[in-house]
KEBA-156353 format. One record per atom (N, C-alpha, C): x, y, z. Coordinates in pm, whole numbers, padded with zeros to 5 digits, always signed. Example, Ala and Ser with C-alpha at 12.3 -4.5 7.8 and 13.67 -1.06 7.14 Angstrom:
REM KEBA-156353
+01319-00569+00780/+01230-00450+00780/+01320-00330+00780/+01285-00225+00708/+01367-00106+00714/+01290+00003+00787/
REM end
This chain:
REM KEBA-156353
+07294+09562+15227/+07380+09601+15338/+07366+09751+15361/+07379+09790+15491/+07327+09939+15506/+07503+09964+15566/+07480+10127+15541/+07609+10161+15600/+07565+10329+15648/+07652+10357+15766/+07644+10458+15813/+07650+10572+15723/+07735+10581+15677/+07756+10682+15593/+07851+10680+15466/+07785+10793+15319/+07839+10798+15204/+07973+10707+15189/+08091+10792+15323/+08256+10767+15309/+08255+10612+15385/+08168+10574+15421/+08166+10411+15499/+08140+10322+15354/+08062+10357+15267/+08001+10283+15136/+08135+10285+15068/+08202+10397+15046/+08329+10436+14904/+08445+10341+14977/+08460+10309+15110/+08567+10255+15193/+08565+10119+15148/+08397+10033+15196/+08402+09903+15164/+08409+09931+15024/+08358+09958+14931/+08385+09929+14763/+08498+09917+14731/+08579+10028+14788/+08751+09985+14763/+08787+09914+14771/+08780+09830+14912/+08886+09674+14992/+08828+09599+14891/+08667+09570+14856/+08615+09478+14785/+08711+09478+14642/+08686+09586+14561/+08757+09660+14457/+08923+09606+14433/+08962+09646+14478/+09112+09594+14533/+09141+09432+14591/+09040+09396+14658/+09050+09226+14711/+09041+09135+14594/+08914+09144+14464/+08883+09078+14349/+08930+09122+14221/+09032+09272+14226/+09099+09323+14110/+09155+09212+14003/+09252+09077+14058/+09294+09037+13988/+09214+08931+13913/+09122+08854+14018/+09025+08743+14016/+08933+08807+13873/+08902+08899+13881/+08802+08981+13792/+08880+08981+13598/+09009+09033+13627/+09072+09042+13540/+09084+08899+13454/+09136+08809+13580/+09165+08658+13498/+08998+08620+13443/+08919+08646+13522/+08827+08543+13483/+08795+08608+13321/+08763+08735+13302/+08725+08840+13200/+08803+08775+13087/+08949+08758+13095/+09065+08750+12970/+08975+08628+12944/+08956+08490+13029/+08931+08379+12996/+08820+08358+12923/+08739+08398+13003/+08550+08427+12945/+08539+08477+12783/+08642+08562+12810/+08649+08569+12657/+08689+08519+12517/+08835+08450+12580/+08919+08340+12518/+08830+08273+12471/+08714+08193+12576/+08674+08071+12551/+08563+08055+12483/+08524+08202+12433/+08357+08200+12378/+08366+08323+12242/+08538+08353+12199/+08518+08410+12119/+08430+08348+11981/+08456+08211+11937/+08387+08172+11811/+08213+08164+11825/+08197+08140+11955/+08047+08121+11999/+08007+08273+11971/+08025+08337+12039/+08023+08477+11999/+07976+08548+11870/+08122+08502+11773/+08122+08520+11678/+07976+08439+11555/+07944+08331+11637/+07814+08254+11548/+07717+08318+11575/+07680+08389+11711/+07554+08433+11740/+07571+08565+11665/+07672+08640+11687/+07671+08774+11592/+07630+08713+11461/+07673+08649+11367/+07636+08592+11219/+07445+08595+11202/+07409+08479+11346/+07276+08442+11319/+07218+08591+11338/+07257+08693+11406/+07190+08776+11482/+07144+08868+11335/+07296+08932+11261/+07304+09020+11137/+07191+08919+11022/+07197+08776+11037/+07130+08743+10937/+06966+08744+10936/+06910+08772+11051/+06812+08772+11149/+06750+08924+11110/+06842+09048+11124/+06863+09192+11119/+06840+09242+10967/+06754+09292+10948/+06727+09364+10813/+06764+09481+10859/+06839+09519+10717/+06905+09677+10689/+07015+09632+10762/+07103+09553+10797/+07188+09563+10848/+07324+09607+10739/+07404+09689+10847/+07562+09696+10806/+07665+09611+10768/+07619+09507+10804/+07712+09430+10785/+07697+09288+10652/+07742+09308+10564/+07677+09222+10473/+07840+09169+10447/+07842+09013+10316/+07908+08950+10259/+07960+09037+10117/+08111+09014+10106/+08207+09103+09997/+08127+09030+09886/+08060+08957+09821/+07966+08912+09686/+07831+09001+09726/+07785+09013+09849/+07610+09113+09768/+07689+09293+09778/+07789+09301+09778/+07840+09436+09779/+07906+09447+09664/+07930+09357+09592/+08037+09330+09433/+07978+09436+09368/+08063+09534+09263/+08037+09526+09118/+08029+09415+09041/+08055+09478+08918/+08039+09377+08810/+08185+09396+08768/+08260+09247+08771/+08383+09285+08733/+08472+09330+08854/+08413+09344+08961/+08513+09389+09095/+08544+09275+09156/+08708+09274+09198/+08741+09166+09235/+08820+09226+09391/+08786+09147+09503/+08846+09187+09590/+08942+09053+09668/+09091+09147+09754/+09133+09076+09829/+09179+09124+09933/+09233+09094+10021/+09268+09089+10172/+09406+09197+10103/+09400+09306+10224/+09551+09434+10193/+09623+09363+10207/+09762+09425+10119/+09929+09413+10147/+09948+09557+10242/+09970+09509+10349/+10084+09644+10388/+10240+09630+10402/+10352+09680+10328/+10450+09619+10392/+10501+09548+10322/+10439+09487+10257/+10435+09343+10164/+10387+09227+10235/+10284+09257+10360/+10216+09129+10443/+10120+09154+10480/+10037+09016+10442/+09878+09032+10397/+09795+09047+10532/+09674+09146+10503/+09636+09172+10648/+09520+09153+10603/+09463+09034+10690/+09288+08992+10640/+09166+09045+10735/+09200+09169+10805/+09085+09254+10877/+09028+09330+10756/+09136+09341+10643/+09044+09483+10542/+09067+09444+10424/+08986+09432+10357/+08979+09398+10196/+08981+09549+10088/+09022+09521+09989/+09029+09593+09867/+09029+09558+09740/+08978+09613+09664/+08902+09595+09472/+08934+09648+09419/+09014+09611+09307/+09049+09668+09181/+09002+09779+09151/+08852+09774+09209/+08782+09971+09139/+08811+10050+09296/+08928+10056+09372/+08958+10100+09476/+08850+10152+09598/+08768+10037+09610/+08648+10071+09764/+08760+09981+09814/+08723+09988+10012/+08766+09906+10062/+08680+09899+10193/+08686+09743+10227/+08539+09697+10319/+08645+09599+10460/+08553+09648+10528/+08653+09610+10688/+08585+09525+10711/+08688+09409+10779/+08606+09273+10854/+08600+09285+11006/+08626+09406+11073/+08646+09457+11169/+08555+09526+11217/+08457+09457+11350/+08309+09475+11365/+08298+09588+11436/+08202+09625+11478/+08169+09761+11579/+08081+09724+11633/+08059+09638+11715/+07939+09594+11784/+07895+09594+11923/+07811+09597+11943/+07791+09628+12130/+07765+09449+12191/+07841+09407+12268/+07826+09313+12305/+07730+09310+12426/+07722+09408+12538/+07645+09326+12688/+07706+09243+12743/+07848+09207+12738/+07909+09115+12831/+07940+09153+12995/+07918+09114+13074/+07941+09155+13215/+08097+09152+13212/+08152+09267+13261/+08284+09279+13243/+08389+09365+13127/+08271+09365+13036/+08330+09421+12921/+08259+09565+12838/+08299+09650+12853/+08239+09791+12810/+08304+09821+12706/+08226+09882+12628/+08250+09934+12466/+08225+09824+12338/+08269+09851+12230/+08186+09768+12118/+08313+09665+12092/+08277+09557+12042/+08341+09450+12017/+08378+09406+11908/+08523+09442+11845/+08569+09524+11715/+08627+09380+11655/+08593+09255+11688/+08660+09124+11664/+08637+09082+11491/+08768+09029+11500/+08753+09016+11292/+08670+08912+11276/+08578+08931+11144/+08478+08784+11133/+08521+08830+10982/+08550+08704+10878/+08559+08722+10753/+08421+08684+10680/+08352+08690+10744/+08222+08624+10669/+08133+08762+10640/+08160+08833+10735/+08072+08991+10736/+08181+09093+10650/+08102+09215+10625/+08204+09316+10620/+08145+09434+10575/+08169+09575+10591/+08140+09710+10599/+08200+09810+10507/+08144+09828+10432/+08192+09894+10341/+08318+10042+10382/+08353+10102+10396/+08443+10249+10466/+08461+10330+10339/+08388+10410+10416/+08407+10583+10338/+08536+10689+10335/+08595+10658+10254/+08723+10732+10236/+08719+10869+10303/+08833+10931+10317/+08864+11052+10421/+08945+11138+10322/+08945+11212+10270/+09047+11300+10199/+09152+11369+10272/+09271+11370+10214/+09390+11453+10274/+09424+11574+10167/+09421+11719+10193/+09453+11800+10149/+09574+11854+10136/+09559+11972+10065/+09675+12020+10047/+09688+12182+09965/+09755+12239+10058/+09726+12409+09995/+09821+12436+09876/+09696+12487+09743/+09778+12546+09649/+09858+12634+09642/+09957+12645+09597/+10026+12731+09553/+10075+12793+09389/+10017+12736+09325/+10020+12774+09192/+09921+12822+09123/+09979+12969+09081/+09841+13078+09028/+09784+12977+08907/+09811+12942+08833/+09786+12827+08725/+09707+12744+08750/+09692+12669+08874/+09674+12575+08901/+09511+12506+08860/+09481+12447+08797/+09344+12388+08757/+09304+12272+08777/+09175+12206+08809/+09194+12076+08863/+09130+11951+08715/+09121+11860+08715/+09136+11756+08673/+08988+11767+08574/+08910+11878+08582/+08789+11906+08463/+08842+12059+08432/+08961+12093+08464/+08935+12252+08401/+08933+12373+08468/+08916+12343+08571/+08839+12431+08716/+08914+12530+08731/+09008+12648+08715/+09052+12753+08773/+09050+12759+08953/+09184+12664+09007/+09207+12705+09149/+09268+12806+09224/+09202+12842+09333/+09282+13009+09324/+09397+12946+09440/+09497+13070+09461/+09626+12994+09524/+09535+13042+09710/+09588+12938+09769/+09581+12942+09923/+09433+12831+09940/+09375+12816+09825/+09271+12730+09818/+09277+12568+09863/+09221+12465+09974/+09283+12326+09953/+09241+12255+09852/+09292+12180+09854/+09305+12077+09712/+09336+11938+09787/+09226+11832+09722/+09278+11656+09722/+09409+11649+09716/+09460+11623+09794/+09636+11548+09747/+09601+11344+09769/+09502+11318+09793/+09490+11146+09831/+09352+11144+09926/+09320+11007+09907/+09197+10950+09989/+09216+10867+10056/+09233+10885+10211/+09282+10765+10312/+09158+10721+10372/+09232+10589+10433/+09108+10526+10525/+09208+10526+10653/+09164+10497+10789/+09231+10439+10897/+09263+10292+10898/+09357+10210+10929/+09342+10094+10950/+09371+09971+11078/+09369+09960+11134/+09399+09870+11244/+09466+09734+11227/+09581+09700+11329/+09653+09591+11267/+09651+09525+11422/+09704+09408+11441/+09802+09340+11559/+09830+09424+11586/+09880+09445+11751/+10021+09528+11804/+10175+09501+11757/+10161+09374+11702/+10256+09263+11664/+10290+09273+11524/+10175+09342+11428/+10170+09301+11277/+10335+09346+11218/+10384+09470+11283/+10493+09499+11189/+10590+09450+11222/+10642+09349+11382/+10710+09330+11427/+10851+09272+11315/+10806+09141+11217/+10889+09052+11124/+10909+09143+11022/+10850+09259+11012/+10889+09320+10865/+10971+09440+10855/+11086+09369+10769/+11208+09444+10757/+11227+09564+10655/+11176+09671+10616/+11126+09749+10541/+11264+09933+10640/+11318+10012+10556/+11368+10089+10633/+11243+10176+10709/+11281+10245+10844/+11145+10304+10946/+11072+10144+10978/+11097+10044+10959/+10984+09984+11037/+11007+09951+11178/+11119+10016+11224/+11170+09968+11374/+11090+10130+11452/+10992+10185+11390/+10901+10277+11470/+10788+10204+11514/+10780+10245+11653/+10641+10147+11684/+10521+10205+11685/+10403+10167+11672/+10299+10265+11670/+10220+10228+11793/+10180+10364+11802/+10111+10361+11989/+09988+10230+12021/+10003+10238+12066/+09916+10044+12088/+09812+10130+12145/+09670+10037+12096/+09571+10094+12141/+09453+09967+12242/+09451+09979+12309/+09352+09877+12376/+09415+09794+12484/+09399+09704+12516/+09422+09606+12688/+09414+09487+12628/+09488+09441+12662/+09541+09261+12677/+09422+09193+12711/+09350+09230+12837/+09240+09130+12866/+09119+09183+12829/+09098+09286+12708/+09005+09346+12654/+08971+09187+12547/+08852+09233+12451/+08793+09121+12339/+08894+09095+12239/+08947+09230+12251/+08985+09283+12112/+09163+09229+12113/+09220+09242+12270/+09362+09210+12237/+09423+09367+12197/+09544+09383+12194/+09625+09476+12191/+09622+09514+12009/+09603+09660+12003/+09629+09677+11845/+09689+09806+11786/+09703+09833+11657/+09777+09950+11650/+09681+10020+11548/+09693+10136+11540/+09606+10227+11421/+09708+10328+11328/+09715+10267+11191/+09772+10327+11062/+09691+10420+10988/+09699+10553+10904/+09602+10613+10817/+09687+10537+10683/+09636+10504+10592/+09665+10450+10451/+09594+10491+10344/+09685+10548+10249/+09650+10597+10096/+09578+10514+10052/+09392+10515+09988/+09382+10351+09903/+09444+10334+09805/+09530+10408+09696/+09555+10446+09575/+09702+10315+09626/+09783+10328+09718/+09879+10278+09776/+09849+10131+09827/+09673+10080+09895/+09625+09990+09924/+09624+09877+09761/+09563+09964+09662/+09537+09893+09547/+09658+09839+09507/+09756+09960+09473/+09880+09898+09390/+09930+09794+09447/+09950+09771+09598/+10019+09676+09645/+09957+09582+09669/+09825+09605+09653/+09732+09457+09644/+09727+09392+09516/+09679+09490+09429/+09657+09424+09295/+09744+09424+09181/+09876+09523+09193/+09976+09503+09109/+10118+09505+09173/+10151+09440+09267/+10260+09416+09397/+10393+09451+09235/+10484+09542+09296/+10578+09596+09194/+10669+09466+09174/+10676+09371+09220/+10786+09248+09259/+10684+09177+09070/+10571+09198+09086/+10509+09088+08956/+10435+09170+08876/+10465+09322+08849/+10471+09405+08778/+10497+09571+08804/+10675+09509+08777/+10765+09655+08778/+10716+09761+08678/+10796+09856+08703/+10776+10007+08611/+10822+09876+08464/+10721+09967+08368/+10728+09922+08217/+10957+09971+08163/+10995+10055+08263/+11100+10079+08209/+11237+09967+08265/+11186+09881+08368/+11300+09797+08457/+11205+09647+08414/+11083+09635+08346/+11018+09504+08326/+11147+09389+08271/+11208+09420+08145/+11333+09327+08085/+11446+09274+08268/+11508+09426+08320/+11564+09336+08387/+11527+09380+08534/+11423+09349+08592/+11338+09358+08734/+11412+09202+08769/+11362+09102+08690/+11396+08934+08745/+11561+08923+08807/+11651+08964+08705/+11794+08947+08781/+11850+09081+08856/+11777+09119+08906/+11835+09246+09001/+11842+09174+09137/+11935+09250+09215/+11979+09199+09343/+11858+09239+09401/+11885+09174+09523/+11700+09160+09599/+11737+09326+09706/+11892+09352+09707/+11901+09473+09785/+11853+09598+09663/+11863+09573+09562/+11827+09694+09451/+11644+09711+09472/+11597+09570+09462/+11423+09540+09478/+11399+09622+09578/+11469+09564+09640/+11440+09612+09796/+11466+09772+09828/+11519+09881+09795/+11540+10023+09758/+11410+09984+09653/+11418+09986+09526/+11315+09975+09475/+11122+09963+09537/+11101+09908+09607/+11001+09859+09675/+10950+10001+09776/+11067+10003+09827/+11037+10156+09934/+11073+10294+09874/+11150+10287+09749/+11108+10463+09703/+11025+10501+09541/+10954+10345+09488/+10899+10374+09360/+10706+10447+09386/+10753+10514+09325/+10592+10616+09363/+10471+10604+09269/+10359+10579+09303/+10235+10555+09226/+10144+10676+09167/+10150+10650+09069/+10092+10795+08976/+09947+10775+08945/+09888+10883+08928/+09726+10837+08886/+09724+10894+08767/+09698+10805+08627/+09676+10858+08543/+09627+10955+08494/+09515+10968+08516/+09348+11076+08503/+09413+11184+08578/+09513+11193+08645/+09556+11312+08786/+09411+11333+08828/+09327+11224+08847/+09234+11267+08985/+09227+11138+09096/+09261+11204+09184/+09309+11135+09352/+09204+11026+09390/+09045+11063+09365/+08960+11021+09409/+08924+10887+09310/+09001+10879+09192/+08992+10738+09098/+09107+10657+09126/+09107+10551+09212/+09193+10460+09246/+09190+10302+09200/+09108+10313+09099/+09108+10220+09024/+09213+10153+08948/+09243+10053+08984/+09351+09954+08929/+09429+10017+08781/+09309+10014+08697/+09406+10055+08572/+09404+10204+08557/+09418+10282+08654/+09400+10445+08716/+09564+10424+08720/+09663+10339+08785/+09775+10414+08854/+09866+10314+08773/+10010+10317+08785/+10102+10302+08759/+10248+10358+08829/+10337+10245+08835/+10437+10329+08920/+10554+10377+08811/+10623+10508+08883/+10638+10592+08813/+10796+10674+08953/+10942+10686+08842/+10987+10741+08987/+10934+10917+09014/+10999+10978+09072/+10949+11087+09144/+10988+11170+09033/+11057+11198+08957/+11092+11250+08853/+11026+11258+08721/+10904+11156+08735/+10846+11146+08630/+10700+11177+08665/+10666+11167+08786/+10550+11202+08879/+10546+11337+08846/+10668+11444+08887/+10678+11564+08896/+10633+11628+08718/+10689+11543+08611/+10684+11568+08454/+10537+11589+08389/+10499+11440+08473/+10382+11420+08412/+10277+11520+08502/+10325+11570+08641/+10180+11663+08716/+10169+11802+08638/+10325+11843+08535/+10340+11951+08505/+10268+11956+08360/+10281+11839+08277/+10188+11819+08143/+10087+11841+08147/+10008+11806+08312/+09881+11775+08262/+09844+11959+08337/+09908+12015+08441/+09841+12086+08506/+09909+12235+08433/+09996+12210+08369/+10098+12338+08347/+10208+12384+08414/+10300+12494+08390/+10335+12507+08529/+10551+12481+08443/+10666+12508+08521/+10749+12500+08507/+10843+12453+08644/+10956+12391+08630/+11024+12373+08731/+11129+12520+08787/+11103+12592+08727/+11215+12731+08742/+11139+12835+08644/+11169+12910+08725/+11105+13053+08593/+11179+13056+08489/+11067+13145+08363/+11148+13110+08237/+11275+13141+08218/+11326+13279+08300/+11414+13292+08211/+11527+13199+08246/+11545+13099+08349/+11652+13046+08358/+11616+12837+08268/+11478+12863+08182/+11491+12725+08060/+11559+12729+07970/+11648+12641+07948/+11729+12611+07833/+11646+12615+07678/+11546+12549+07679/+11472+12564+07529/+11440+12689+07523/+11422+12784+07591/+11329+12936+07541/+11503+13011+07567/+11479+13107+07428/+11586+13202+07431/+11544+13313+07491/+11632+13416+07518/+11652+13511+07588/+11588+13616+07540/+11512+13677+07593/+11444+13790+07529/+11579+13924+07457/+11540+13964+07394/+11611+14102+07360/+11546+14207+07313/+11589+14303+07386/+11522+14469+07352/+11546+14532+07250/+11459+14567+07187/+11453+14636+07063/+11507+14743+07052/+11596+14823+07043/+11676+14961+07030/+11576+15035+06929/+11457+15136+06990/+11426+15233+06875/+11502+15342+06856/+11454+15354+06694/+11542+15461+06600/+11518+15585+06712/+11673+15663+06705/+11637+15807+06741/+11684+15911+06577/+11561+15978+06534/+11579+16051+06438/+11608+16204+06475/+11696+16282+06383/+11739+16433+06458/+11665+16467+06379/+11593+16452+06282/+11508+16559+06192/+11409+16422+06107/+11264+16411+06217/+11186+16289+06169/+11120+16355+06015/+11149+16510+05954/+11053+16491+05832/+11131+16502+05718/+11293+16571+05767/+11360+16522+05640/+11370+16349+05621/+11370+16278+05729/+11406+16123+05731/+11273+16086+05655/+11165+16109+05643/+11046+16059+05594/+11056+16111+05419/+11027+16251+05423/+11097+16266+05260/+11250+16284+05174/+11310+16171+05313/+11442+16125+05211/+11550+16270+05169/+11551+16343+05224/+11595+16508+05174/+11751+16469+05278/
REM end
């Protein structure tokens, strides 16, 4: 079709634009609805087809001895991202370029059969303690950053936190994506793995602190429940980057604070106001009026 001119071309594209806006939309949501598993098989044959690929099965990625399962967040299991006892964690959450007419950008749809290993992100934190040494010895100088944890990002439902009654969970998190997108509406969390492990592999409900183990079973579910949202996970080794299962233990904040001071040094208050150390006292020197009769005794 020819047209007179540039602003004659941008005119018809609009009415067109605007006439099939909705037609376009429905058909897109549907097209997709109806061919997500098809989809999902040809991606499988395609990666299995694909040498060097990214995307491999949680057994040819195993250690020896690594056992993985689907995260707790919350206390509710989310099967887009897996985690292992030796604290890696591998996403079932694809990145892929589809070519669908209608659909632009990569096609992030969960397949549990694949999965991607994710490279942890460190969160810092500025020293402040002239003392301060790290976890081999190291002399840190103050204003220097320092590991405080190793996060990953994670992606949930828009929906995932909706049923879970936890205090703050009535904050919503900014929804990311379109309804008639592949992907559906979703939300994006940063998460501690050290925090991923414990609540995957040692959920505090089926192994409390060693000091509440006798009576964890008959406590009111409102005590658990305080319990659950302020008991804090310690890393043995005090190094951030070992999140290995038998690495952490929970521990309240009071004992977190005891044990960072054993291992790193350091006091809660300057000395002179500790109860175990006594008070210094000044020595009063002798004043002599005549130092050589005092020496030969005269």
């Amino acid at each position: 079709m020819s047209y007179k001119n540039p602003e004659e071309k941008k005119a018809k594209a609009k009415i067109y634009y605007q006439k099939n806006k909705e037609h376009k939309k429905a058909y897109s949501k549907k097209y997709h609805a109806e061919n997500r598993e098809k989809k999902n098989e040809a991606c499988r044959n395609r990666y299995a087809r694909t040498k060097g690929s990214t995307k491999r099965s949680l057994q040819s990625i195993s250690l020896p001895g690594e056992i993985w399962k689907s995260i707790v967040v919350d206390g509710k299991v989310h099967v887009w991202f897996s985690v292992s006892n030796y604290g890696r964690v591998a996403s079932h959450y694809g990145a892929k370029r589809t070519g669908i007419p209608g659909f632009r950008g990569l096609d992030r749809s969960y397949d549990p059969d694949y999965c991607r290993l994710l490279k942890p992100a460190p969160a810092y934190k500025t020293n402040h303690n002239k003392d301060k040494k790290t976890v081999k010895g190291i002399p840190v100088k103050v204003g220097e950053k320092i590991i405080s944890a190793m996060r990953i990002s994670v992606r949930f439902p828009y929906d995932f936190f909706d049923d879970i009654n936890l205090y703050g969970s009535e904050y919503k998190y900014p929804v990311q994506g379109m309804v008639g997108a592949a992907n559906g509406k979703c939300v994006q969390r940063t998460m501690a793995i050290h925090k991923l492990v414990a609540n995957t592999h040692m959920p505090v409900d089926e192994f409390p602190p060693e000091r509440l183990a006798d009576d964890y079973p008959s406590l009111p579910e409102s005590v658990k429940q305080w319990i659950r949202e302020t008991v804090i996970i310690n890393h043995i080794d005090h190094d951030t980057s070992n999140n290995h299962v038998d690495n952490l233990e929970y521990v309240t904040p009071r004992q977190n604070s005891h044990e960072a001071i054993k291992h790193y040094g350091g006091h809660f208050c300057p000395d002179q106001y500790l109860k175990h150390q006594k008070p210094a006292v000044e020595k009063e020197e002798p004043k002599y009026e005549n130092a050589l009769a005092e020496i030969l005794g005269i």
